[in-house]
VMD Tcl script that builds the backbone (N, CA, C; Angstrom):
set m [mol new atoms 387]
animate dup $m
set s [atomselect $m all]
$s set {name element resname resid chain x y z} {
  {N N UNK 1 A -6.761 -14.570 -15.339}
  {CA C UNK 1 A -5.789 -14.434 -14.275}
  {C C UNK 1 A -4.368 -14.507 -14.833}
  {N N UNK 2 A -4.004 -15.409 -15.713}
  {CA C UNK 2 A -2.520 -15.441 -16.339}
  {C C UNK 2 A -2.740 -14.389 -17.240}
  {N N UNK 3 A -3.044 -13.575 -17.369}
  {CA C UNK 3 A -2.823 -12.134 -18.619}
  {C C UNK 3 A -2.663 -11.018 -17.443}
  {N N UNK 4 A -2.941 -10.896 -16.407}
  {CA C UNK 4 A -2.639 -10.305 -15.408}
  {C C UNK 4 A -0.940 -10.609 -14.823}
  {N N UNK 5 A -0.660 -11.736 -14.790}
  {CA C UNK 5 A 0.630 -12.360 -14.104}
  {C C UNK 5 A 1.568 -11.208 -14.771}
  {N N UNK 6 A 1.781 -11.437 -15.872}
  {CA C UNK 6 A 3.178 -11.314 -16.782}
  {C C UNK 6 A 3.442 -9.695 -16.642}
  {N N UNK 7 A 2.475 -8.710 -16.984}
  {CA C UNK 7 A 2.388 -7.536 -16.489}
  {C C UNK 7 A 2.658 -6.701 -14.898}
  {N N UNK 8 A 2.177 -7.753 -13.984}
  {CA C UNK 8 A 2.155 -7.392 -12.745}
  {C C UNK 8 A 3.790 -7.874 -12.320}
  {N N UNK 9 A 4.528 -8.637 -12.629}
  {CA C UNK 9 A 5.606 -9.291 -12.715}
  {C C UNK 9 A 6.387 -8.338 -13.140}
  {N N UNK 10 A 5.996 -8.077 -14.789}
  {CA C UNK 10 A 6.879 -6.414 -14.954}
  {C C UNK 10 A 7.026 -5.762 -14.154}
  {N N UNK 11 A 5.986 -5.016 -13.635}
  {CA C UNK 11 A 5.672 -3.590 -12.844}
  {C C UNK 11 A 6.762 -3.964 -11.391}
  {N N UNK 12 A 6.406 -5.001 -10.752}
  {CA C UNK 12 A 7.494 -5.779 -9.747}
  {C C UNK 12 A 8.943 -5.749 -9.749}
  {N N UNK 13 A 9.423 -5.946 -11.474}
  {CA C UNK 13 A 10.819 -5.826 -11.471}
  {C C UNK 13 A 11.470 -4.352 -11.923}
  {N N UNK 14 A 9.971 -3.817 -12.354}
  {CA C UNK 14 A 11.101 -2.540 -12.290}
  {C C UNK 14 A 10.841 -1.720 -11.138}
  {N N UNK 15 A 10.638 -1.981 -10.129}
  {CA C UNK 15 A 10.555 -1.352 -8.995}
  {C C UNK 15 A 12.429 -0.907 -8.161}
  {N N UNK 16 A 12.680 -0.073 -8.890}
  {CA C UNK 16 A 14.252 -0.331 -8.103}
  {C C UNK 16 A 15.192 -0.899 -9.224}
  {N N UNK 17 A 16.211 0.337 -9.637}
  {CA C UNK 17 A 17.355 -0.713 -10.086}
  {C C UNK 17 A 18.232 -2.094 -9.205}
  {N N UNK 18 A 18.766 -2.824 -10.263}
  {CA C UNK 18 A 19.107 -4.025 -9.530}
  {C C UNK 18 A 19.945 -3.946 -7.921}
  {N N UNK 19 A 20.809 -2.417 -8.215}
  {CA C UNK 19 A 21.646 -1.908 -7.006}
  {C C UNK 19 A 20.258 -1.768 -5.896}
  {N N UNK 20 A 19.813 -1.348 -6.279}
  {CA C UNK 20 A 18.905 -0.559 -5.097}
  {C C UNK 20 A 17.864 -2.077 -4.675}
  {N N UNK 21 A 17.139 -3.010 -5.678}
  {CA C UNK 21 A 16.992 -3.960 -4.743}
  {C C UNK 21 A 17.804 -5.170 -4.102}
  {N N UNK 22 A 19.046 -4.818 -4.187}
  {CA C UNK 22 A 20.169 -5.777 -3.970}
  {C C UNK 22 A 20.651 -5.423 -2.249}
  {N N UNK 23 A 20.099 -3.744 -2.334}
  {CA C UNK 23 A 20.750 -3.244 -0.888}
  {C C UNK 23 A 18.790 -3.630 -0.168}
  {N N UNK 24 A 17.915 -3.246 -0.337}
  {CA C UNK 24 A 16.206 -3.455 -0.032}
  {C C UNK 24 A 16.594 -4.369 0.391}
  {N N UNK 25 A 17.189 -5.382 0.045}
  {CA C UNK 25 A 16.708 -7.146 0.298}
  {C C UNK 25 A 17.752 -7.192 1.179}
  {N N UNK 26 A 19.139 -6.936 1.019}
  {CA C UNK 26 A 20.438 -7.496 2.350}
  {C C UNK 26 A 19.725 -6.245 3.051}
  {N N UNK 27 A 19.352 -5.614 3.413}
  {CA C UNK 27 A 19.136 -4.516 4.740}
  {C C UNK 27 A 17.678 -4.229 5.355}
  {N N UNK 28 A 16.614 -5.320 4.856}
  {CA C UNK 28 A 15.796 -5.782 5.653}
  {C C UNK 28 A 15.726 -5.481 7.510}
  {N N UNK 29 A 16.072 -6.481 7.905}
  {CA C UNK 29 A 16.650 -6.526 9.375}
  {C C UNK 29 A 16.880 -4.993 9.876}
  {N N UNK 30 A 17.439 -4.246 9.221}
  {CA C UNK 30 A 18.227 -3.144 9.440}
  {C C UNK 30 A 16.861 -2.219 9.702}
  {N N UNK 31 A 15.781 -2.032 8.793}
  {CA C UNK 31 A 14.789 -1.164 8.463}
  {C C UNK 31 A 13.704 -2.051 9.355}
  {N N UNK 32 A 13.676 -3.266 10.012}
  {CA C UNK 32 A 13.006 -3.365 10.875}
  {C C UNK 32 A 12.944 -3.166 12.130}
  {N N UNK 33 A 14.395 -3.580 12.179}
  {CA C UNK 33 A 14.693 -2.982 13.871}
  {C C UNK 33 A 14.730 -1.358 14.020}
  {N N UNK 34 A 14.738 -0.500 13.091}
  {CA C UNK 34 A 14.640 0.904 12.676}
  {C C UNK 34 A 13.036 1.433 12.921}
  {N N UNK 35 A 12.193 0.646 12.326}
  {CA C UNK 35 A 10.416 0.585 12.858}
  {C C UNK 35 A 9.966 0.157 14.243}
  {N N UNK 36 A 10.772 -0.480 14.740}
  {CA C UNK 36 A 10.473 -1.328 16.177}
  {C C UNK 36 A 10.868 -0.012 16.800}
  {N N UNK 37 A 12.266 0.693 16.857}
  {CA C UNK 37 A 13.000 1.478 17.649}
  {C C UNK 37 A 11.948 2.889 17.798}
  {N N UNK 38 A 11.612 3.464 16.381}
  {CA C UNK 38 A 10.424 4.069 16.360}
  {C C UNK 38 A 9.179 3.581 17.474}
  {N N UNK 39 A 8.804 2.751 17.115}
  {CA C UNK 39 A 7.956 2.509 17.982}
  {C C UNK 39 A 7.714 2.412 19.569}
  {N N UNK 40 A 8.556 1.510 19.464}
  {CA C UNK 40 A 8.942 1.658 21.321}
  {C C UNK 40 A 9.543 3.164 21.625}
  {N N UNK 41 A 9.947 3.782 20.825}
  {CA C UNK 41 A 10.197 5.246 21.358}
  {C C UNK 41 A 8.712 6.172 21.427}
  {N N UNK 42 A 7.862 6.053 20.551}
  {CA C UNK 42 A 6.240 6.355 20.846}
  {C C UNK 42 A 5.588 5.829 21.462}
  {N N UNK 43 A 6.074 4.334 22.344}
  {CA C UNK 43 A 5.389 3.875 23.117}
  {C C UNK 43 A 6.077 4.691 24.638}
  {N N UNK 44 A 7.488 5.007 24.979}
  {CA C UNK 44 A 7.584 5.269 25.841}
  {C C UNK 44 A 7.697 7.442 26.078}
  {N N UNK 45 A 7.233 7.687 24.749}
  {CA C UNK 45 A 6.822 8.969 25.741}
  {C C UNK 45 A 5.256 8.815 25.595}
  {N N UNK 46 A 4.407 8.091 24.962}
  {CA C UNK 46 A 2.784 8.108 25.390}
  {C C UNK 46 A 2.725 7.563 26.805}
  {N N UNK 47 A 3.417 6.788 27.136}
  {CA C UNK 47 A 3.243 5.803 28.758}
  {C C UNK 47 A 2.612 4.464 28.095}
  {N N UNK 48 A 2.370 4.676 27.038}
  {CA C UNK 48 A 1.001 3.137 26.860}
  {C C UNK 48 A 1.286 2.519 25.101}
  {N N UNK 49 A 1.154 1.551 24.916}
  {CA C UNK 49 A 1.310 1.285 23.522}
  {C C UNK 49 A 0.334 1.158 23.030}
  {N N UNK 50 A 0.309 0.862 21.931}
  {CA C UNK 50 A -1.415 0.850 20.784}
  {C C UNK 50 A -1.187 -0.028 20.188}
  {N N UNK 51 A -2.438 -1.033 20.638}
  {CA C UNK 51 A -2.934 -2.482 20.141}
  {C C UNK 51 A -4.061 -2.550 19.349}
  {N N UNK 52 A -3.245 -3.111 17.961}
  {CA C UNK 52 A -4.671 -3.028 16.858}
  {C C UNK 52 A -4.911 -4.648 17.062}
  {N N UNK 53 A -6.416 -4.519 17.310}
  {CA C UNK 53 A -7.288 -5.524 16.581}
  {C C UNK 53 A -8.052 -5.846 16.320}
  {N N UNK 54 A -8.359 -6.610 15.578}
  {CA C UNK 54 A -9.473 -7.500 14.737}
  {C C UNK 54 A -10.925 -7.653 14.875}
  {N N UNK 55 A -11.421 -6.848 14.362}
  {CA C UNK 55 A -13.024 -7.186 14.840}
  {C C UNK 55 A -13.704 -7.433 14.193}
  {N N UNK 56 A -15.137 -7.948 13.940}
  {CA C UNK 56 A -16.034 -8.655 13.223}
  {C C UNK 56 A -17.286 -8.496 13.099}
  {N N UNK 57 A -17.930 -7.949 12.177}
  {CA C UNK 57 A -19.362 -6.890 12.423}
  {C C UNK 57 A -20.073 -7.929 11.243}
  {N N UNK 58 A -21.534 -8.405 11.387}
  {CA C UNK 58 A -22.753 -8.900 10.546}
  {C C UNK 58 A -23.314 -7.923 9.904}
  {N N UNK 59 A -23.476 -8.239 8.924}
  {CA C UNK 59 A -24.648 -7.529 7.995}
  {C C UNK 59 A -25.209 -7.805 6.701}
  {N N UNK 60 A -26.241 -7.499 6.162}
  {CA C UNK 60 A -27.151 -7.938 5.230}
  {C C UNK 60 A -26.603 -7.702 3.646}
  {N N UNK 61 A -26.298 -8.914 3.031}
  {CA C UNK 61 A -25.879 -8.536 2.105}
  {C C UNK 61 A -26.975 -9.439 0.599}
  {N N UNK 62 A -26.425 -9.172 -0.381}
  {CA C UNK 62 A -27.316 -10.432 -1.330}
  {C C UNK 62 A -25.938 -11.444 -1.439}
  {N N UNK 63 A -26.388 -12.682 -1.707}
  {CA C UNK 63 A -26.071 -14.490 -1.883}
  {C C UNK 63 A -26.260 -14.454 -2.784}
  {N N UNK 64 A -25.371 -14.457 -3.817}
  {CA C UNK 64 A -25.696 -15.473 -5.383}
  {C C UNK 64 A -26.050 -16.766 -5.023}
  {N N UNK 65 A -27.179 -17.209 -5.478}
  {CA C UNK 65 A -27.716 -18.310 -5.374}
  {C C UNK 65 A -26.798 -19.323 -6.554}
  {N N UNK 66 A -26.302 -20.697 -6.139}
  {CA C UNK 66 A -26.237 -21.622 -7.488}
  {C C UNK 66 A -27.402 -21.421 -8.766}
  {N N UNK 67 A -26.614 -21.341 -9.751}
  {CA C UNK 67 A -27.875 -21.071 -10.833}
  {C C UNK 67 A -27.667 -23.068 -11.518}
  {N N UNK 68 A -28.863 -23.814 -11.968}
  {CA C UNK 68 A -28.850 -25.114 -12.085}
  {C C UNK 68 A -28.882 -25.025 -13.651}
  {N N UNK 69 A -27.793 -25.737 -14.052}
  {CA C UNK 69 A -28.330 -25.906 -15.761}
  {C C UNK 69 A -29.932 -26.213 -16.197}
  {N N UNK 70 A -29.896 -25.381 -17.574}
  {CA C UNK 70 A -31.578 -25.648 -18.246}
  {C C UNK 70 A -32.509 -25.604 -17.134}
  {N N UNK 71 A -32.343 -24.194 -16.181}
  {CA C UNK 71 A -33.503 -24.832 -15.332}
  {C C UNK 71 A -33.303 -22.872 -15.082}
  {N N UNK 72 A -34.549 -22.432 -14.743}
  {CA C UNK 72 A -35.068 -20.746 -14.879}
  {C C UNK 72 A -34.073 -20.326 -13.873}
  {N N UNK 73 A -33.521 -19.033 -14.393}
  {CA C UNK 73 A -32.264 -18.275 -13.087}
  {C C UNK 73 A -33.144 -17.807 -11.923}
  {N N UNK 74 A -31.999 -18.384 -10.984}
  {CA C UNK 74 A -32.828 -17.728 -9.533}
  {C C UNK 74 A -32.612 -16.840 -8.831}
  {N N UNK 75 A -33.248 -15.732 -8.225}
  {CA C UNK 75 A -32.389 -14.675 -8.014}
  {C C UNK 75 A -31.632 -14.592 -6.900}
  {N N UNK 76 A -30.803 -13.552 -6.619}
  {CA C UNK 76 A -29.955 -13.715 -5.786}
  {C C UNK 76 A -30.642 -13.579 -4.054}
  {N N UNK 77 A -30.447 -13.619 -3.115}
  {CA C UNK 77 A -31.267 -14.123 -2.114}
  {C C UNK 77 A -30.637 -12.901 -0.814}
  {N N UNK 78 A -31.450 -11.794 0.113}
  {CA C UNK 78 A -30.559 -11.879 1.568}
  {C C UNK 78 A -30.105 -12.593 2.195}
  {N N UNK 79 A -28.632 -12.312 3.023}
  {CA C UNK 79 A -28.353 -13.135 3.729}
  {C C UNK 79 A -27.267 -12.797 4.649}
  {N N UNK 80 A -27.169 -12.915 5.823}
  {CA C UNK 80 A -25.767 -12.481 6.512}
  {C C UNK 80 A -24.800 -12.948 6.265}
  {N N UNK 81 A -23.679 -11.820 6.309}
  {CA C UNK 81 A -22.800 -11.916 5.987}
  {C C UNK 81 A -21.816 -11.540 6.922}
  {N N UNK 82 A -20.196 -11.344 7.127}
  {CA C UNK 82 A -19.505 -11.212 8.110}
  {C C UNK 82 A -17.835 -10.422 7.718}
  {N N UNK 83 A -18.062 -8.741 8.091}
  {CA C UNK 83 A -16.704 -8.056 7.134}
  {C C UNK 83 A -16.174 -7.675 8.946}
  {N N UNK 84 A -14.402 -7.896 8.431}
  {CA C UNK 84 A -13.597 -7.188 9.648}
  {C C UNK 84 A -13.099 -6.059 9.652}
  {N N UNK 85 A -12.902 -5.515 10.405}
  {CA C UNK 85 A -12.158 -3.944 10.975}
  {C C UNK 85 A -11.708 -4.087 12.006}
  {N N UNK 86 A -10.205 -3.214 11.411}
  {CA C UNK 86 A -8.970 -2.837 12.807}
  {C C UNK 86 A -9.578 -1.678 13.842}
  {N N UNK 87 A -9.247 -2.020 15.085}
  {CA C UNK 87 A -9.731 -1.039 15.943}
  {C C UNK 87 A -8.263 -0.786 16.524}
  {N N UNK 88 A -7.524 0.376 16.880}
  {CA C UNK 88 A -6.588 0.623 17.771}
  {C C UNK 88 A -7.189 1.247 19.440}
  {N N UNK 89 A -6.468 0.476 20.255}
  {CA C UNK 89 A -6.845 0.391 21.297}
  {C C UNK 89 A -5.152 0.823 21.999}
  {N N UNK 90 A -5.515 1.569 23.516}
  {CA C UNK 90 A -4.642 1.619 24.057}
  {C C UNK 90 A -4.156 0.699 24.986}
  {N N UNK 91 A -2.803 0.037 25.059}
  {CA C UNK 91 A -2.472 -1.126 25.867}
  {C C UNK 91 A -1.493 -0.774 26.834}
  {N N UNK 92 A -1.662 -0.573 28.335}
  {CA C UNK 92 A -0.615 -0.709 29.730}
  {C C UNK 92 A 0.434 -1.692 29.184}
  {N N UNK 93 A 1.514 -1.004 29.402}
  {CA C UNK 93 A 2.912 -1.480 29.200}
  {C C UNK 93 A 4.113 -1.206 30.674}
  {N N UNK 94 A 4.684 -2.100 30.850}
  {CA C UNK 94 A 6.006 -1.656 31.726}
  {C C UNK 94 A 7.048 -0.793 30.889}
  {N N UNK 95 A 7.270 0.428 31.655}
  {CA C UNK 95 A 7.827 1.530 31.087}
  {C C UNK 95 A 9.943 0.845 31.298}
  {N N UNK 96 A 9.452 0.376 32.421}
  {CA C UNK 96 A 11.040 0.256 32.654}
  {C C UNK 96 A 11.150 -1.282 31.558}
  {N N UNK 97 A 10.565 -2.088 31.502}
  {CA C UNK 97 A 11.059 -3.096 29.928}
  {C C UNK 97 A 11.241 -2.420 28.946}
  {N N UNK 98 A 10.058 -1.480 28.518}
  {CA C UNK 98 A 10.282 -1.153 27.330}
  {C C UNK 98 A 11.350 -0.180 27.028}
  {N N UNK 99 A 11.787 0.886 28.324}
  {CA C UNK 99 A 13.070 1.175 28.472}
  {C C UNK 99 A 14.254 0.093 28.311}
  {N N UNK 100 A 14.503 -0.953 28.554}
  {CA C UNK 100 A 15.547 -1.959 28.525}
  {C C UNK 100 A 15.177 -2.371 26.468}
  {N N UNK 101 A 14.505 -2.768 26.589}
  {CA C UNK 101 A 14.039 -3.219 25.145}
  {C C UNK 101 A 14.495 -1.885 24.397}
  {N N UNK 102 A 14.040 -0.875 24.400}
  {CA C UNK 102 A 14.714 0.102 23.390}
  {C C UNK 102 A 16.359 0.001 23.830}
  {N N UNK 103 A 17.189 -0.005 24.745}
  {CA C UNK 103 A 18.324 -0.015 24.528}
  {C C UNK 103 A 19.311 -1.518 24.167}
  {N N UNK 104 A 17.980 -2.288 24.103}
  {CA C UNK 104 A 18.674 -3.375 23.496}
  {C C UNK 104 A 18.387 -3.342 21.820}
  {N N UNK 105 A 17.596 -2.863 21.249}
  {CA C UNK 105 A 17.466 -2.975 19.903}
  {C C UNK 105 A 18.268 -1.651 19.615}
  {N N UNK 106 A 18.470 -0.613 20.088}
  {CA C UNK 106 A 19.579 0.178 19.665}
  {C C UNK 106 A 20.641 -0.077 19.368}
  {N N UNK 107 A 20.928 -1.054 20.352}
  {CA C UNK 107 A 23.119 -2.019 20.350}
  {C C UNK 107 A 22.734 -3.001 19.305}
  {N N UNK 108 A 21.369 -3.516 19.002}
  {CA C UNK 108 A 21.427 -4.289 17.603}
  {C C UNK 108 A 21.285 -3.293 16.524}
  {N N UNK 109 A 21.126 -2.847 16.667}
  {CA C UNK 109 A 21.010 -1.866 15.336}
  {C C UNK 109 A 22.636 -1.239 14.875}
  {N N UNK 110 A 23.203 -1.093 15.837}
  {CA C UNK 110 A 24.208 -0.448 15.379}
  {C C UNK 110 A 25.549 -1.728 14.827}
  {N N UNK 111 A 24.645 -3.076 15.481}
  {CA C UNK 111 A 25.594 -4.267 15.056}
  {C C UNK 111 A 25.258 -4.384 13.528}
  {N N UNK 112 A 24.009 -4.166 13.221}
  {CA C UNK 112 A 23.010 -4.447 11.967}
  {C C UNK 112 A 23.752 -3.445 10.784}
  {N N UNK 113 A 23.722 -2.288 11.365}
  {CA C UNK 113 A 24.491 -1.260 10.634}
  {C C UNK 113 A 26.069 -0.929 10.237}
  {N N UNK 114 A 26.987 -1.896 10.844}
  {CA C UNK 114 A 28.287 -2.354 10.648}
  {C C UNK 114 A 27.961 -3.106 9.504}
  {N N UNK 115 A 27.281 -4.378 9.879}
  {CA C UNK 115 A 27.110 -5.375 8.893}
  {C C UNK 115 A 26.644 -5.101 7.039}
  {N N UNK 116 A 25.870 -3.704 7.525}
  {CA C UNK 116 A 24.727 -3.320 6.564}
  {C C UNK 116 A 26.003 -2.287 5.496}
  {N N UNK 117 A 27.094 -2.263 6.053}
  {CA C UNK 117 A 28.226 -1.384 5.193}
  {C C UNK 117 A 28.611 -1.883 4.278}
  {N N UNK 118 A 29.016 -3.104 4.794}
  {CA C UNK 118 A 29.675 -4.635 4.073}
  {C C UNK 118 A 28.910 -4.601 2.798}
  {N N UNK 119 A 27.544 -5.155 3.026}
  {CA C UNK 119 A 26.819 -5.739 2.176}
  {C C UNK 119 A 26.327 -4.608 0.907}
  {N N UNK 120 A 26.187 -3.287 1.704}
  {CA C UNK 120 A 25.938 -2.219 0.453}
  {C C UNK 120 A 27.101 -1.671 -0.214}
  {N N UNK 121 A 28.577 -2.182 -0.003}
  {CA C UNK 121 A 29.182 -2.000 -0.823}
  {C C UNK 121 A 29.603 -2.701 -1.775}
  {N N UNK 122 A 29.325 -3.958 -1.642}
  {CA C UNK 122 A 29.337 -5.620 -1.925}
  {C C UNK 122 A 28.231 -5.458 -3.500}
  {N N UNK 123 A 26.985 -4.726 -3.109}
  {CA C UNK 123 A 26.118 -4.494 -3.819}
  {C C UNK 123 A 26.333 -3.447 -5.031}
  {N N UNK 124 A 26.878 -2.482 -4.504}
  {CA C UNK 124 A 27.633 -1.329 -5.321}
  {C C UNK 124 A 28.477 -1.621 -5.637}
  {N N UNK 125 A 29.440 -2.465 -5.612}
  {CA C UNK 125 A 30.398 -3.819 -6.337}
  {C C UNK 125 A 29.845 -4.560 -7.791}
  {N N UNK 126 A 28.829 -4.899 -7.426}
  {CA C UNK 126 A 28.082 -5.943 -8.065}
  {C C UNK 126 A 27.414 -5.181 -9.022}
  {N N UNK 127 A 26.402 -4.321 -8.375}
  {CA C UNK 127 A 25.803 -3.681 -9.656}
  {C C UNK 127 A 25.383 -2.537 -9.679}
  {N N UNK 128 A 26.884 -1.472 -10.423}
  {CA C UNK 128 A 27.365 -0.203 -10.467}
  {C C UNK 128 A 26.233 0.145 -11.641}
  {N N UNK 129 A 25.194 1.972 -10.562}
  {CA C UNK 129 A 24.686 2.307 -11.759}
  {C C UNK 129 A 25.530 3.100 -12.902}
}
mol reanalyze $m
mol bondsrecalc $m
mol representation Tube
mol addrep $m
């Protein structure tokens, strides 16, 4: 597991010069309320939003058995087992909230995006490619 770390750590930091994860990280907020706005805009021309979740299905798998020191290997055994899957489902929504809700994350967004000027030039300040 530690001969894995140091490599995967690499691959991590060079993802993005330092400029580019300097603006990723201050403009967070910015690119979420940007996914939300998306969304509630596909929620209000479908009429309905889409609710993923979680479900839980049995099935037969093999059990490694404990193997006991100095004592004959035992084999591995059936036994149930328990894997999940996303289901998307359609969910009734109030059209007129989610109308209010999109025009309230719009007036944040555009507060987000004042702010988000500051900080990416602050960044392009800091660390010119």
């Amino acid at each position: 597991m530690k001969r894995l770390t140091f490599p995967v750590l690499v691959l991590l930091a060079a993802c993005g010069t330092p400029q580019e994860q300097c603006i990723r990280y201050n403009t967070r907020d910015l690119r979420t309320v940007d996914r939300l706005i998306a969304e509630t805009e596909g929620n209000l021309d479908r009429g309905y939003a889409i609710e993923t979740i979680t479900e839980y299905e049995e099935y037969w798998g093999f059990c490694p058995q404990r193997q006991i020191p100095d004592a004959p290997p035992v084999p591995d055994q059936m036994c149930r087992k328990e894997r999940s899957y996303t289901v998307d489902r359609p969910k009734a929504i109030d059209l007129n909230d989610e109308a209010r809700k999109l025009d309230s994350l719009k007036a944040k967004r555009k507060e987000l995006a004042r702010e988000a000027e500051a900080v990416i030039a602050q960044c392009k300040a800091e660390h010119p490619e």
